[in-house]
C-alpha positions as CSV (number, residue, x, y, z in Angstrom):
1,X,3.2,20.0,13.1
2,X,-0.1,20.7,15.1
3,X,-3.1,17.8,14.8
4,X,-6.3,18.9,14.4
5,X,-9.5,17.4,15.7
6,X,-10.4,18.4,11.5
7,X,-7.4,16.1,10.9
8,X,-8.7,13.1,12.6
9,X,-12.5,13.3,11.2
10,X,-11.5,13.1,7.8
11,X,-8.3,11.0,7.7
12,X,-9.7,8.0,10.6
13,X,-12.5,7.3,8.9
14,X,-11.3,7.2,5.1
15,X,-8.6,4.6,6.3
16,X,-10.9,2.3,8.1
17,X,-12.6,2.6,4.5
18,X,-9.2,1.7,3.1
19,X,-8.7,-1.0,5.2
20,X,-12.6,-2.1,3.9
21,X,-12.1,-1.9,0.7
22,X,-8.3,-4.0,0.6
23,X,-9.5,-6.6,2.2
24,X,-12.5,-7.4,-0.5
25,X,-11.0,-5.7,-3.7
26,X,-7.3,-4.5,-3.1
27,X,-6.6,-1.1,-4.0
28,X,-6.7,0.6,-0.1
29,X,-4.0,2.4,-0.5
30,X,-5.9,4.5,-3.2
31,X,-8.2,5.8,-0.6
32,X,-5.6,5.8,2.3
33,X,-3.1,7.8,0.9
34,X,-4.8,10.5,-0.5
35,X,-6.8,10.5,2.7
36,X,-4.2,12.2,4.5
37,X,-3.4,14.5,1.5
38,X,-7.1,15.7,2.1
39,X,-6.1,16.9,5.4
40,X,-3.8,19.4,4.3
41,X,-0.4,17.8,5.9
42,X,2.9,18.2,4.0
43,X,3.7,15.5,1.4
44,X,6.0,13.6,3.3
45,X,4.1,13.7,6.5
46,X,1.5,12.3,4.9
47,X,3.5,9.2,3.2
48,X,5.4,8.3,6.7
49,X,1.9,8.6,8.3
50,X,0.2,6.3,6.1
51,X,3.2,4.0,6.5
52,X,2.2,3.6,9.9
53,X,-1.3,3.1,9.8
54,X,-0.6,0.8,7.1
55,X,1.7,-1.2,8.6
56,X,-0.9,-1.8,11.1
57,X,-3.3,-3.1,8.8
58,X,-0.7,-5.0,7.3
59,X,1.0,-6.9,10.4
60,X,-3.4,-8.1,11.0
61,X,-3.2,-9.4,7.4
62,X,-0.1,-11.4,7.4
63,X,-0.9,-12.8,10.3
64,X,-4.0,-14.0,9.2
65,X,-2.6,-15.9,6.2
66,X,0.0,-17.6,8.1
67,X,-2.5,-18.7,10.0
68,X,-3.9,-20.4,7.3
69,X,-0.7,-21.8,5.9
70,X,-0.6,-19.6,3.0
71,X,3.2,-18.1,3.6
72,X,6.4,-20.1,2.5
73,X,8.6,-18.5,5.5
74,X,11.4,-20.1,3.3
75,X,11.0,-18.1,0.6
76,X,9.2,-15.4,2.6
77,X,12.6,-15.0,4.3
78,X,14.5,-14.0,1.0
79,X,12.3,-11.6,0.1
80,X,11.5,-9.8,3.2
81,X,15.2,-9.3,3.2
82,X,15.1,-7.9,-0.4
83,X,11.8,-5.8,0.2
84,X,13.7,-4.2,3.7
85,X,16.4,-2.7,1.1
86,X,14.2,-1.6,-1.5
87,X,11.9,0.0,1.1
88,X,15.1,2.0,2.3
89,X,16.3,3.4,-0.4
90,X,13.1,4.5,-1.7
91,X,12.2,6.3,1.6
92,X,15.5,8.1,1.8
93,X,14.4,8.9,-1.6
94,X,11.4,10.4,-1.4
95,X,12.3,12.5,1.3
96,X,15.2,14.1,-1.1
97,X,12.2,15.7,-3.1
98,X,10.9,18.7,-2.8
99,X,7.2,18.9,-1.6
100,X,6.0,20.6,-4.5
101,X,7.6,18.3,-6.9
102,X,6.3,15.3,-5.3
103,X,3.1,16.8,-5.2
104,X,2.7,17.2,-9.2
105,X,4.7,13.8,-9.1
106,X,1.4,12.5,-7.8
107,X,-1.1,14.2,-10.1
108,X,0.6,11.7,-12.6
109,X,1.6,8.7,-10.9
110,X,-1.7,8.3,-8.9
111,X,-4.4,8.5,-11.3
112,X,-2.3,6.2,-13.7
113,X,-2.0,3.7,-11.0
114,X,-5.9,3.8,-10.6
115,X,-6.4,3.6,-13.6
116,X,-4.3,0.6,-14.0
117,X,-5.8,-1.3,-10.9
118,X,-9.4,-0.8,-11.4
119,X,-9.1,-1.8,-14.7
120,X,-7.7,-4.9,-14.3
121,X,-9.8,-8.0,-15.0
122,X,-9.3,-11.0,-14.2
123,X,-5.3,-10.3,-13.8
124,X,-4.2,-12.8,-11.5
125,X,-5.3,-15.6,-13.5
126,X,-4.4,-19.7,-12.0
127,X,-3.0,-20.9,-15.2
128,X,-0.8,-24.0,-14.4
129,X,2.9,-22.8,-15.3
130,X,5.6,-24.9,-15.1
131,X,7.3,-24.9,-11.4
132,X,10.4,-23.2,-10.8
133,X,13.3,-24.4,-9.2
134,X,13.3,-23.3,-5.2
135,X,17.1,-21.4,-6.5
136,X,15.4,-19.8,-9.3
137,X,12.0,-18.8,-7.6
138,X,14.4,-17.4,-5.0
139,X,16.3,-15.0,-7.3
140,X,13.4,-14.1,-9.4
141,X,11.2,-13.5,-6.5
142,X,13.9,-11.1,-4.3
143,X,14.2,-9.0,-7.6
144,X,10.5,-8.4,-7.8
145,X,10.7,-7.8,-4.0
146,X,13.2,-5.5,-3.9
147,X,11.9,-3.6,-7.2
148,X,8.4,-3.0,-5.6
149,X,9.6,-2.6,-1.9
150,X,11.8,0.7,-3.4
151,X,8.8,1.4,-5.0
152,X,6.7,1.0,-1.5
153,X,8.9,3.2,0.5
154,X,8.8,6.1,-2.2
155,X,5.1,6.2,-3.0
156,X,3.0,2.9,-1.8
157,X,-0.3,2.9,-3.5
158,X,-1.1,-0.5,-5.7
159,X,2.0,-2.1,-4.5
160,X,0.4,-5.4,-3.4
161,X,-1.7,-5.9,-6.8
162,X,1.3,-5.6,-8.8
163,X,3.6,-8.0,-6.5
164,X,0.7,-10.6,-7.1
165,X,0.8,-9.9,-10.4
166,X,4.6,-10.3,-11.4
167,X,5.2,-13.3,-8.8
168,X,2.4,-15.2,-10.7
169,X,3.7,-14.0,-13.9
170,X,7.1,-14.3,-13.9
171,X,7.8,-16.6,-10.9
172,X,5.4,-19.2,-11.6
173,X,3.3,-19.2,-7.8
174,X,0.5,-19.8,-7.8
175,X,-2.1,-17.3,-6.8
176,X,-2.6,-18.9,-2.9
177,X,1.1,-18.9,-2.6
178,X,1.8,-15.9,-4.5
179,X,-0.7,-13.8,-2.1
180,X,1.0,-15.2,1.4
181,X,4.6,-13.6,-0.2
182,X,3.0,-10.5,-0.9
183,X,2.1,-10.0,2.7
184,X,5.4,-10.6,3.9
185,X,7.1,-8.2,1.3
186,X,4.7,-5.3,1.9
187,X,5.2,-6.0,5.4
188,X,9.1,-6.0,5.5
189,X,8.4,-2.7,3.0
190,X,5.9,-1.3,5.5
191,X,8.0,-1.2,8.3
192,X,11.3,-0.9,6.8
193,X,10.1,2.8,5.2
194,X,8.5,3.6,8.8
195,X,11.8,3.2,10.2
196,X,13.2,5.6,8.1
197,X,10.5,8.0,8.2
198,X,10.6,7.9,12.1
199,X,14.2,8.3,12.1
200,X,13.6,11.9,9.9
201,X,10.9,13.1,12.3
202,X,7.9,12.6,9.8
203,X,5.8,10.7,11.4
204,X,2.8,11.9,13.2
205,X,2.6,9.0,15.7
206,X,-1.0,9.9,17.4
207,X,-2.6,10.3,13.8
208,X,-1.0,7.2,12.4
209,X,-2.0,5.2,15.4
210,X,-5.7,6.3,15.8
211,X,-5.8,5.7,11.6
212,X,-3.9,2.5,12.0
213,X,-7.0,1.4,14.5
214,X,-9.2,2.1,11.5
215,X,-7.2,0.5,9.3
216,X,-7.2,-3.1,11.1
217,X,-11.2,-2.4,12.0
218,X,-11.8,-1.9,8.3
219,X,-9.7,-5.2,7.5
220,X,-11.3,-7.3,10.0
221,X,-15.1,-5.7,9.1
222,X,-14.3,-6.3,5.3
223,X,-12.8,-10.1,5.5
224,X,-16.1,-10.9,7.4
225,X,-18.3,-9.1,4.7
226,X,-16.1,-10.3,1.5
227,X,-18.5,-10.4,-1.4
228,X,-17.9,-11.6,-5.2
229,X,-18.8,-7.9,-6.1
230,X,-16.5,-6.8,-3.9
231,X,-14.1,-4.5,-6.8
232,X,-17.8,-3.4,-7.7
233,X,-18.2,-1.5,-4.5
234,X,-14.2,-0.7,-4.1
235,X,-14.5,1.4,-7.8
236,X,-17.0,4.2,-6.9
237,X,-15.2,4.8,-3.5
238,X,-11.8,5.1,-4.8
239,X,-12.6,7.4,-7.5
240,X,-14.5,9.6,-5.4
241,X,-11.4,10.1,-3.2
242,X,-9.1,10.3,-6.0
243,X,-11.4,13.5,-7.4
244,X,-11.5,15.2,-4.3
245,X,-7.8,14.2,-4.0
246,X,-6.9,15.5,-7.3
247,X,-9.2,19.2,-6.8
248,X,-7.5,19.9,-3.7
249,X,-3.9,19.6,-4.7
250,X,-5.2,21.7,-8.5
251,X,-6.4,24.2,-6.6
252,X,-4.0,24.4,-3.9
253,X,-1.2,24.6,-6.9
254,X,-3.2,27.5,-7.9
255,X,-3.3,29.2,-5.1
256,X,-7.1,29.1,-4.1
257,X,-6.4,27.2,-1.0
């Protein structure tokens, strides 16, 4: 596969927008991936890319909320372990797909998962639930993990706003806590899915690495300009990648492109 300056200009700075827009709304990987979809790279090159660049984002992030105390490494442990299987198996996968299939695979899943996320309001509330048991919050939490790190590895986008959701909701964390495990499984999925992507040869390692330096300048730019109407300003950016997202691949499935 041949990179293109063309490549660079439109994918670099659409992930350092990514990487903007996550750290005061969530939803980056709503711009990110489709970002490299824009560029015209196969299917599968794109997702093993993004992992990368991702990941990069993502190691800035968790490291950040450790930092702050936010991260139960007890738990943490459990279900990076859990997230590191899911993440395999649904790499290995997505790469048993066929490009054109995933491809109309994402027509549906993508805009539905948009739709979803910048719906949402006030989702995560802090409603005081009844503690679990350190046993039980283990077990429930390394199901979610491993459920959402599969679905990480296969696809990605919205992964880390429905692992806050169903470890509030159904393990009882609260929100502070409940964000500090969701680093640390998207993390463990991040780099668990890379590994298997590198391993096929899909990676484009100078793209994903000039992205990924986006990526963590968008996160670090973002945290210092958080906002309340932050989602406000993520909404109109995300939908205008998805449209251009969702042209390219009609009209490249109609032969125009």
């Amino acid at each position: 596969m041949t990179l293109t300056p063309l490549h660079l200009l439109i994918v670099c700075p659409l992930v350092g927008i990514a990487g903007f827009v996550d750290s005061i709304a969530g939803g980056g990987g709503l711009i990110s991936l489709p970002a490299y979809l824009i560029s015209g790279l196969p299917v599968h090159t794109c997702i093993a890319t993004n992992k990368l660049s991702s990941s990069m984002g993502t190691t800035v992030a968790t490291a950040k909320y450790a930092r702050s105390g936010y991260i139960d490494w007890r738990l943490g442990a459990f279900c990076a372990a859990a997230s590191l299987c899911g993440a395999a198996l649904g790499a290995n996968i997505a790469l048993l797909i066929p490009e054109s299939a995933f491809r109309l695979l994402m027509l549906i899943i993508l805009p539905l998962t948009a739709l979803y996320v910048l719906r949402r309001k006030d989702l995560f509330s802090e409603e005081n639930c009844k503690a679990l048991s350190f046993a039980r919050t283990v077990v429930l939490s390394s199901i979610i993990a491993f459920l959402l790190g599969l679905y990480d590895g296969f696809y990605g986008p919205g992964t880390g706003t429905f692992l806050i959701l169903l470890l509030t909701r159904f393990a009882h964390m609260e929100l502070h806590r409940a964000n500090g495990i969701t680093k640390v499984i998207n993390l463990a999925s991040n780099l668990s899915s890379l590994a298997v992507y590198l391993l096929n040869g899909q990676v484009l390692l100078p793209l994903g690495l000039c992205a990924g330096a986006f990526s963590v300048l968008g996160n670090t730019l973002g945290s210092r300009c958080f906002t309340r109407k932050g989602a406000a300003i993520a909404r109109p950016i995300i939908l205008l990648v998805l449209c251009v997202f969702f042209a390219r691949t009609v009209l490249e499935m109609l032969g125009i492109l």
